[in-house]
C-alpha positions in Angstrom: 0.0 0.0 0.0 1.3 3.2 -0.9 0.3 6.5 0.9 0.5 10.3 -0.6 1.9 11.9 2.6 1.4 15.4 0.8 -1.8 15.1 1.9 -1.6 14.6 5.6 -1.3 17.6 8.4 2.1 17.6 10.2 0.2 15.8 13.5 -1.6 12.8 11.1 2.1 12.4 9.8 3.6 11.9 13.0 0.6 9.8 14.5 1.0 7.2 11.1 4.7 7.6 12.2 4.3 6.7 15.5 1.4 4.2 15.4 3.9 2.1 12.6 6.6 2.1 15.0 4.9 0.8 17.8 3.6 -1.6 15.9 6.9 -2.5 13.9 8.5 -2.8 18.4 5.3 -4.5 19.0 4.2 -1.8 21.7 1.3 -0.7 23.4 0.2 2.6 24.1 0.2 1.1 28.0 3.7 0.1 27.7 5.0 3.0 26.1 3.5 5.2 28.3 5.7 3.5 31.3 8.8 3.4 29.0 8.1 7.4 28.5 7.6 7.6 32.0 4.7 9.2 31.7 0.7 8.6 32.7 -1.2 6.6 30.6 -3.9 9.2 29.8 -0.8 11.9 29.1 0.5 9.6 26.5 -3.2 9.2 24.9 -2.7 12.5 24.8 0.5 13.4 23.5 -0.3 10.5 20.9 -3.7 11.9 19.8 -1.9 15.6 19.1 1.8 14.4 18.7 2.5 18.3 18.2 2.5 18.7 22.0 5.9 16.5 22.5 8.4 18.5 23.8 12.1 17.9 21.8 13.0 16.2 24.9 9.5 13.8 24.8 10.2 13.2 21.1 13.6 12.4 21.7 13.2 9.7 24.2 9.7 8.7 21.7 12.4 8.2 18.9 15.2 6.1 21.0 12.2 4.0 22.3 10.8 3.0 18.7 14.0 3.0 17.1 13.5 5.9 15.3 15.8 9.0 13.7 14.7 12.0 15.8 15.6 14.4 13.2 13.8 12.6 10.2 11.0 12.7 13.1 10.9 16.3 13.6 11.3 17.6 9.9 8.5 14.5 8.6 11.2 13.2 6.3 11.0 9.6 6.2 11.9 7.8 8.9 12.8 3.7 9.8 9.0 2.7 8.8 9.8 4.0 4.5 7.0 6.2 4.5 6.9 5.4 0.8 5.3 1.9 1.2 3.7 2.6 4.3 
């Protein structure tokens, strides 16, 4: 399957993003949350609007899922190859 990200907002970039890494780590949202060391309803929240990380958030987000925090911040693609995502 092969998505046009031109077409996405910055935050539904990130959340595809984030929601393929997790499931490329096999993680849930629970188990992040405690490896972000932060509440579970915080990380619903900071995964629903992704734009709310702070650098330091979305650093430790990108060591956790194996991901390249500056492809991360500047939507370029990133581990997951947007391009066949």
């Amino acid at each position: 399957m092969h998505f046009n990200y031109n077409n996405y907002t910055m935050n539904e970039k990130l959340k595809r993003i984030i929601g393929y890494a997790m499931y490329e780590n096999d993680l849930t949202k629970l188990e992040l949350s405690e490896y972000m060391e932060m509440s579970y309803p915080t990380m619903l929240n900071k995964l629903k609007d992704p734009g709310t990380l702070k650098i330091s958030e979305a650093d430790r987000l990108c060591r956790i899922l194996n991901l390249n925090l500056n492809e991360f911040l500047t939507n370029n693609k990133t581990n997951e190859n947007s391009e066949n995502y």
